[in-house]
Legacy VTK file of the C-alpha trace (Angstrom):
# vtk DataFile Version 3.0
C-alpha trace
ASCII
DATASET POLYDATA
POINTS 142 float
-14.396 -12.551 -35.055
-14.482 -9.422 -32.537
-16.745 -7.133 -33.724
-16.936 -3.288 -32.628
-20.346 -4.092 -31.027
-18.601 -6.857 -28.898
-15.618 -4.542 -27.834
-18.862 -2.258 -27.005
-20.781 -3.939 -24.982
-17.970 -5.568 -23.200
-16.245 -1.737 -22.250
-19.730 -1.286 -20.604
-19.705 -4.457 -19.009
-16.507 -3.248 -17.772
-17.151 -0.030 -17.034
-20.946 -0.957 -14.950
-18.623 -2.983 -12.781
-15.468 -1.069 -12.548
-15.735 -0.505 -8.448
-15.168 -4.130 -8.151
-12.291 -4.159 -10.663
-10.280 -1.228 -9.189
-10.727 -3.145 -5.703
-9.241 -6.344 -7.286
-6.354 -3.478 -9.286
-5.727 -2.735 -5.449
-5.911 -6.231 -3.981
-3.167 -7.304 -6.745
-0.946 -4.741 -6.363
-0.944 -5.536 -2.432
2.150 -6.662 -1.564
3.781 -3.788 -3.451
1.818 -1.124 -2.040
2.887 -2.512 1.380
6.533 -2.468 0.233
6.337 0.767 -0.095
5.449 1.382 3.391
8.036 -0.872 4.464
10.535 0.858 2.485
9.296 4.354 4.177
9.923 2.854 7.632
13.315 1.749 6.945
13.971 5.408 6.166
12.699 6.320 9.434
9.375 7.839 7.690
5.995 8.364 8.572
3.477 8.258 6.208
3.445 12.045 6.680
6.925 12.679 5.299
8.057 12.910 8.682
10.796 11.349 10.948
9.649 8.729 12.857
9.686 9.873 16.807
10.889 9.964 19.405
14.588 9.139 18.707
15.643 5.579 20.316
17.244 5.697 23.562
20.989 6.111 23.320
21.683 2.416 24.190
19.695 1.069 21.498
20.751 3.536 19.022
24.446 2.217 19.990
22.699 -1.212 19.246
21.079 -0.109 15.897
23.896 2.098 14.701
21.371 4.770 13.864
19.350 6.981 16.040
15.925 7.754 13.857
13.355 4.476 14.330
12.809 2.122 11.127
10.799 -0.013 13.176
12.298 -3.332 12.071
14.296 -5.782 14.520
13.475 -9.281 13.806
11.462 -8.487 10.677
8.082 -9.879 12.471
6.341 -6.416 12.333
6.843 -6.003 8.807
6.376 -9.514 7.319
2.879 -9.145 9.185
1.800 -6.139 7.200
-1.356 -5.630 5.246
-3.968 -3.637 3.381
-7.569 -3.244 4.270
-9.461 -1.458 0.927
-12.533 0.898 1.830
-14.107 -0.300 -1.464
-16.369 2.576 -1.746
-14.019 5.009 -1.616
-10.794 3.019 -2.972
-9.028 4.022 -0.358
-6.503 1.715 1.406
-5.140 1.214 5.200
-2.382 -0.800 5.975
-1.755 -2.145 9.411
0.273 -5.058 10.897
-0.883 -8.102 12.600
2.267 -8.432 14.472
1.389 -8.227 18.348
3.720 -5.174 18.834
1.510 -3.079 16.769
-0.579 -1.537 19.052
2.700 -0.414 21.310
4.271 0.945 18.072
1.396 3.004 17.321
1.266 4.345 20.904
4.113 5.283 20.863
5.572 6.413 17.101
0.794 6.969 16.124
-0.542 5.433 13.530
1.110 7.565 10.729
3.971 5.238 10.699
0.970 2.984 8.409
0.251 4.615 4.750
2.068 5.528 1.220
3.739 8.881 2.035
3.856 11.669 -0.617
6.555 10.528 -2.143
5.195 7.096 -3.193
1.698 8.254 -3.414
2.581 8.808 -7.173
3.762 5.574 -8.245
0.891 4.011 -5.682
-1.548 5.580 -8.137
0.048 4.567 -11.497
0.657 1.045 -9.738
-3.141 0.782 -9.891
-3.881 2.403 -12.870
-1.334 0.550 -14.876
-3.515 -2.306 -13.684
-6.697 -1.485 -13.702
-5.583 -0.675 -17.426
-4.264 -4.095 -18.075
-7.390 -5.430 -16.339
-9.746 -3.164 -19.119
-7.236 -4.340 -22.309
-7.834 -7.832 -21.378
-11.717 -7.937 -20.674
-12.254 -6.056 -23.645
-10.339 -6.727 -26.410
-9.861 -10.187 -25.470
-12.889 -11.035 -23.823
LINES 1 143
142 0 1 2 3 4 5 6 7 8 9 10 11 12 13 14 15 16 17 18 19 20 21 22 23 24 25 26 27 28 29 30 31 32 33 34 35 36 37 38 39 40 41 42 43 44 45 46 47 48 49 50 51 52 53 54 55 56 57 58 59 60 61 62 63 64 65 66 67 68 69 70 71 72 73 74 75 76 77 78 79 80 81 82 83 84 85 86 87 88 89 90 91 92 93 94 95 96 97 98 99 100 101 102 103 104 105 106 107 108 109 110 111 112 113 114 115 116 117 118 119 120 121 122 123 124 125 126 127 128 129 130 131 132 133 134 135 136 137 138 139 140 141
């Protein structure tokens, strides 16, 4: 039996180590945090809130059938996306290991990486949702 001393010491457990457990929050939330990113670039947005530029040349606008950048031809640059966690300050990158990269960056900078505004929102209660989840389970069900 689960007594209130046990759900106790077991929150402070919890709570002594909760750096490492809102890295591992981060870490499994991932591949959704990088979908949002994705999903900003297909919009032709930078992590900013602004439109990706400069505009594609005319020809491969004609190609596209749209004008503003969403980064994405044979999916390579995308699929190859990731996070790097800063786990003393929580705070996540995300980069690609694709080898265009570095050109894309050059050329669009680097704020075509990160959870824009918009997202930053559900980012956060991504997270907290499981950080929460993480506390429930370590606690109450040790």
């Amino acid at each position: 039996m689960t007594t209130v001393s046990d759900i106790r010491r077991r929150s402070n457990t919890f709570v002594n180590s909760l750096d490492i457990h809102a890295v591992q929050s981060i870490e499994q939330n991932e591949e959704a945090l990088v979908q949002l990113n994705r999903d900003q670039l297909t919009e032709s947005k930078r992590s900013d809130g602004a439109t990706i530029k400069p505009s594609y040349s005319a020809k491969y606008a004609a190609f596209k059938g749209f004008s503003s950048p969403d980064l994405m031809l044979t999916g390579s640059f995308y699929n190859q996306m990731f996070l790097i966690i800063n786990p003393s300050s929580f705070d996540y990158f995300i980069s690609s290991n694709d080898w265009k990269t570095t050109g894309l960056v050059e050329k669009y900078t680097e704020k075509i990486f990160g959870i824009g505004k918009e997202n930053q929102i559900e980012a956060k209660n991504m997270n907290t949702i499981t950080l929460g989840k993480k506390y429930r389970k370590f606690v109450l069900h040790g």
